[in-house]
N, C-alpha and C positions, 0 to 999 in steps of 0.2 A: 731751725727748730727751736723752741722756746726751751732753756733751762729747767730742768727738773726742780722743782719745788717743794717745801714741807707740806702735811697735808693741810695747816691752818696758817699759810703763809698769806699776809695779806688783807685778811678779817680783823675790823674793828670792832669797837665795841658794840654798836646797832649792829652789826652783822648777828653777834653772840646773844645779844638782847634781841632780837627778832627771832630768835631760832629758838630761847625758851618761851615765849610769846604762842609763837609758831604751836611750841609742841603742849602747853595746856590748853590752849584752844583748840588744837586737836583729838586728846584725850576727851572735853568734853563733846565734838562734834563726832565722833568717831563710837562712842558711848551711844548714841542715835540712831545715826547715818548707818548701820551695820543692823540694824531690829528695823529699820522705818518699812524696807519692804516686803520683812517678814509681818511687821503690825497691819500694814496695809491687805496681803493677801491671804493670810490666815483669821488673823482677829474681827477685822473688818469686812474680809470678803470681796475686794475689790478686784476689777479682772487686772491682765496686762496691760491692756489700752489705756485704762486710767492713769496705772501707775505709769506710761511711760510718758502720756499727755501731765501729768504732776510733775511730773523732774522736768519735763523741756520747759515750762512756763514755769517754773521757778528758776531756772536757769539761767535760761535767755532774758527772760524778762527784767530780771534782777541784775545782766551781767549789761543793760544799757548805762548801768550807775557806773561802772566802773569807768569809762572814756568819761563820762561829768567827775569822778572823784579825783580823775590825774588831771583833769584841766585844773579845779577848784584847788587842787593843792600845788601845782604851778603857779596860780596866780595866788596863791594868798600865802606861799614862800614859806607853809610849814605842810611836813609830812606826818610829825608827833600825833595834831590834834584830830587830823581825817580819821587817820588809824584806830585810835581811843573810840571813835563814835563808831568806824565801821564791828569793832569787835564786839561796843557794849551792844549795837544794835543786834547781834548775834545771838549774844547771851539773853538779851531779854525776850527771843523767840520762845525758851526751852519751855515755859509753862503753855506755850500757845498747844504742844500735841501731848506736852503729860495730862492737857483737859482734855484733847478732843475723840468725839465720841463718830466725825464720818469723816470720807474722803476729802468732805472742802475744809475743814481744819486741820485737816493733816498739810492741806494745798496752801494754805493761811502761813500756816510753820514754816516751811522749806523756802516759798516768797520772802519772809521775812529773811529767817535765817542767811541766804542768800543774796539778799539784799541788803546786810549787812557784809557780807562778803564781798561785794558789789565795791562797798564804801572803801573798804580798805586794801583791797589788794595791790593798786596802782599808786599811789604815794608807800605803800611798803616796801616795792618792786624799787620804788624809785631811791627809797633812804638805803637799801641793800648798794647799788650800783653809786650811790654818790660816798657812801664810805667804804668803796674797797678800789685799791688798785687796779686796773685794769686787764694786768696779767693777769686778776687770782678771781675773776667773775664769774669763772664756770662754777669751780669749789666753792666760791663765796653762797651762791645760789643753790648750790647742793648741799651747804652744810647745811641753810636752810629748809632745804626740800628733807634733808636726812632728821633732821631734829621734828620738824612739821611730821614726818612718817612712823618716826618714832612713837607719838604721841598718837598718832593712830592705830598704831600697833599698841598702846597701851589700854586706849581706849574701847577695841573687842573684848579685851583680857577683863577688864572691871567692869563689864558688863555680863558677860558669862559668868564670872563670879557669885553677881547678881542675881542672873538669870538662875541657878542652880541653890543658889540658899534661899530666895523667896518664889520658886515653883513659874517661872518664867512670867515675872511680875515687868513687863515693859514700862510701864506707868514710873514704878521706883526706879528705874535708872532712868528716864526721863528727867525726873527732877531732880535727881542725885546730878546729873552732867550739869547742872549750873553751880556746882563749888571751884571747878577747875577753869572755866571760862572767866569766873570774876577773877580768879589769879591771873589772868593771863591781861587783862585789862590792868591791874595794879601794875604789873613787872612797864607796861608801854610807857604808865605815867611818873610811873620810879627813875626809867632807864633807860628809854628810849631820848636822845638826841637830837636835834633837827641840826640840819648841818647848813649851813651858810652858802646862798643860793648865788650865782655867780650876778656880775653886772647885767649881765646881756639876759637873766630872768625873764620869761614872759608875762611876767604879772606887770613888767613896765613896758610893755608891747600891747598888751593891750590886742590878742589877737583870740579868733574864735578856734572853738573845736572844730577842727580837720584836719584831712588825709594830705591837704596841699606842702604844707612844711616837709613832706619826707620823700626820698625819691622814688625811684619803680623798683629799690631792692625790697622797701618796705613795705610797700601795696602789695607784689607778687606774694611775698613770704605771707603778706594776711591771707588772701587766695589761695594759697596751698593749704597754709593752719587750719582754715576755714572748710576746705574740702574734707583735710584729716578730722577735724571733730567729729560730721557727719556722721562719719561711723563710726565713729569712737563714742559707742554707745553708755549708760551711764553705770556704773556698779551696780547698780540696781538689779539689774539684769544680769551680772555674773551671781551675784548674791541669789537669785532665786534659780540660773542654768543649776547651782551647786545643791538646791533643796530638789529642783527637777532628777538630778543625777544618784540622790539617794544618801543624799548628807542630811543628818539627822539637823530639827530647827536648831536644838540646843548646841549645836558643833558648830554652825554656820559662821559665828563670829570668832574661834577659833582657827579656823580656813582666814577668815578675813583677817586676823590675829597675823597667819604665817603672810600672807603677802605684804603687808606690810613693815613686817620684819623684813624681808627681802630686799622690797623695796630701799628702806633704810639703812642696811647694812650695802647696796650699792648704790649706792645715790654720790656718795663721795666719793670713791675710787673714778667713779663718770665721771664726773666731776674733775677731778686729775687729770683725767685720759683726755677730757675734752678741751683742756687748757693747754695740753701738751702736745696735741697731735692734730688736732682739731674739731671745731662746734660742727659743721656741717659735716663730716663724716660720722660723728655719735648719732648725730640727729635720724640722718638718713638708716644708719643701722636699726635704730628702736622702731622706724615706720616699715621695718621692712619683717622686723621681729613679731609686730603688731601681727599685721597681717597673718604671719603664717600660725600664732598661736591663736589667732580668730579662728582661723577651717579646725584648729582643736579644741575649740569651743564648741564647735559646731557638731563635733562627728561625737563628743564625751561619752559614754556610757556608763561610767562606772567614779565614784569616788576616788579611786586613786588617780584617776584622768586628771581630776577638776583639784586635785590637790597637785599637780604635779603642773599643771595650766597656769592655778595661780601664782604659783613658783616663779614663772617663768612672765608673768605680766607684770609681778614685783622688779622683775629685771627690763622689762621694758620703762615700767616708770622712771626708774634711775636712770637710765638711758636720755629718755627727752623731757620732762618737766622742765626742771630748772635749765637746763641747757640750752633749750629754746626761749628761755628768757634772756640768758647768757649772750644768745649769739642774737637777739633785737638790739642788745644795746650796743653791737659793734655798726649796727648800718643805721641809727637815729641819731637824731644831732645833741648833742648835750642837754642846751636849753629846753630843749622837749621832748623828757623823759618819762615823766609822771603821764604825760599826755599820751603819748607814742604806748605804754601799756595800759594805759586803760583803753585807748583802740582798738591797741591787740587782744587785749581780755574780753572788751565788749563782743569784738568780733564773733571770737573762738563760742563765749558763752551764747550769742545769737542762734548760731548754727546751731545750738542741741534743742531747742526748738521741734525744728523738724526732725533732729537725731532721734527723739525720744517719743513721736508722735509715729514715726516709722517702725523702729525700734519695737512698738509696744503691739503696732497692726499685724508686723510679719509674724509675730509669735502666736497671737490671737488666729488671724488669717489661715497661716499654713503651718509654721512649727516655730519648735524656738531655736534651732537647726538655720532656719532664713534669717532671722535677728544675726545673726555669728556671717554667715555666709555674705554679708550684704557687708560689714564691718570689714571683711577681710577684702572684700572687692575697691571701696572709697581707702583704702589703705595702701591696697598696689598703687592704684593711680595716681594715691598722694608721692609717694615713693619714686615713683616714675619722675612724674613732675617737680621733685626738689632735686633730684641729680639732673635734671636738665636745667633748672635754676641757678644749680650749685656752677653748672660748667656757665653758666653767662656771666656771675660775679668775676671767678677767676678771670673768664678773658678782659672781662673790663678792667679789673686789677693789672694785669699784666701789660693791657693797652696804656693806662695810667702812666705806669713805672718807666715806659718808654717814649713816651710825651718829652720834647727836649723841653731841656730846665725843667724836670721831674725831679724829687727827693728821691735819692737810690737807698 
């Protein structure tokens, strides 16, 4: 068993500087992201289907950059300057929905946004894991994910603010969330680092984007992520189960306020746990947590439900975000790191595609009761599937260590 550690043992200075990065970029994305699907169905009018056909094609579509932004920043041996473009490209979404007046500039916004997100997530993934010790990648990644949570728990809060001194003016926090975004692009260029890429780099290999460089731990594990996304449907869709449930609009980003607080307050403690006891046993907990808090999504009736729900899906995020970043980087090879998560980004983001296309019919269709019910079902199976995964590592682990002339 690994040695008990401090909680910030390990993290360097990119770790610290990504984390406040992290968290005014999410302040301003969060500031949004928390009204877009109340702007969408209230202001505008739009049904479920729309919105849930909007978030998969911004999603998905935007999340094929992410495998091109860990290649291109593999080969051209800095993480700094991807980052920088991926976030301003983010920031400079924000006027795209403080103008827009139907669904396809709302669809305009989220693409972009997104595809900014696209640009940077995989060279950031990769500057995280190339400055921190090896022991401390779970916490490394969760102080990350805790500071990034933060900042969206910030983000509800100055928007309700908003919402309540100028008569639920979405417009003005639209354009108000690009002060916090362009901080978050200064702090990359102040203090973000590029760390010095090893010999065996592939930018002097001169090799293409693919699945071939990594073995069947890494293919499987996208297969299962990729199942688990399915139903791991988008916010979207919790944010309006909570205005279905009888949460007033004006509370709505308070709700989303406390899960995130949740989030964030266990994000590192996971983080701890998963460095100390282990990634696959967190992992498998949170798909297993997913699921049973889906069917109580499903059955809610009452605001205390849906406040007590998101309680508990804060605790799921802490559980597997980072964690499952944490434990890709024990089964890819060094050299292809940036690459190996923007695979796995691109993957995960593909699948909500159909996640949010489904997503939007079942609710439309039959209820929003089948939306929850379908998430909790792709969640078992996810669940299922990674403890039968998790038992095929070990054995091969174990078959390894007993290889003569094996390192004991």
């Amino acid at each position: 068993m690994t040695p008990k550690k401090g909680i910030f043992h390990g993290l360097g200075r990119n770790v610290y500087a990504a984390g406040f990065v992290s968290l005014f970029m999410d302040i301003s994305s969060e500031m949004v992201y928390s009204l877009v699907p109340l702007f969408l169905a209230n202001t505008l009018g739009v049904n479920k289907s729309i919105i849930g056909f909007i978030e998969g094609v911004a999603e998905s579509t935007a999340s094929v950059l992410r495998a091109f932004s860990g290649y291109i920043s593999d080969r051209m041996g800095t993480r700094k300057w991807v980052m920088a473009a991926g976030y301003g490209i983010s920031v400079l979404s924000r006027p795209l929905i403080a103008m827009g007046t139907n669904w396809g500039e709302v669809m305009v916004y989220r693409f972009t946004d997104r595809f900014g997100k696209g640009v940077r997530s995989a060279p950031r993934d990769a500057i995280i894991v190339e400055s921190t010790h090896k022991d401390s990648l779970a916490r490394a990644f969760n102080f990350h994910r805790a500071m990034d949570t933060f900042g969206a728990m910030l983000g509800p809060l100055i928007a309700f603010i908003i919402l309540a001194a100028y008569q639920n003016n979405y417009r003005l926090v639209f354009w108000l969330s690009i002060i916090p975004g362009v901080i978050a692009v200064i702090l990359i260029i102040v203090f973000i680092q590029d760390v010095p890429m090893s010999a065996a780099s592939p930018r002097e290999k001169k090799h293409a984007i693919s699945a071939k460089h990594f073995d069947w731990k890494f293919r499987l594990f996208l297969v299962i992520a990729a199942l688990f996304a399915l139903g791991n449907v988008s916010d979207f869709f919790l944010i309006l189960r909570a205005q279905d449930a009888g949460i007033p609009v004006t509370t709505i980003p308070v709700v989303y306020l406390f899960f995130n607080l949740i989030y964030s307050l266990f994000a590192i403690p996971a983080g701890i746990m998963a460095d100390n006891y282990g990634k696959k046993r967190l992992i498998l907990l949170g798909m297993s947590l997913f699921a049973l808090l889906f069917l109580g999504f499903a059955q809610a009736q009452s605001p205390r439900a849906i406040w007590l729900l998101f309680a508990l899906y804060g605790i799921f995020m802490g559980l597997t975000e980072g964690i499952q970043k944490a434990y890709l980087a024990t089964i890819i090879p060094a050299e292809y790191k940036a690459t190996a998560y923007g695979i796995f980004n691109a993957v995960v983001g593909i699948a909500m595609l159909p996640s949010g296309i489904i997503a939007g019919w079942l609710w439309d269709a039959y209820s929003p009761a089948a939306t929850f019910y379908f998430g909790a079902a792709t969640a078992t199976l996810s669940a299922l599937a990674f403890a039968v995964y998790s038992g095929w590592v070990d054995r091969e682990k174990a078959l390894r260590q007993h290889r003569p002339g094996a390192v004991q």
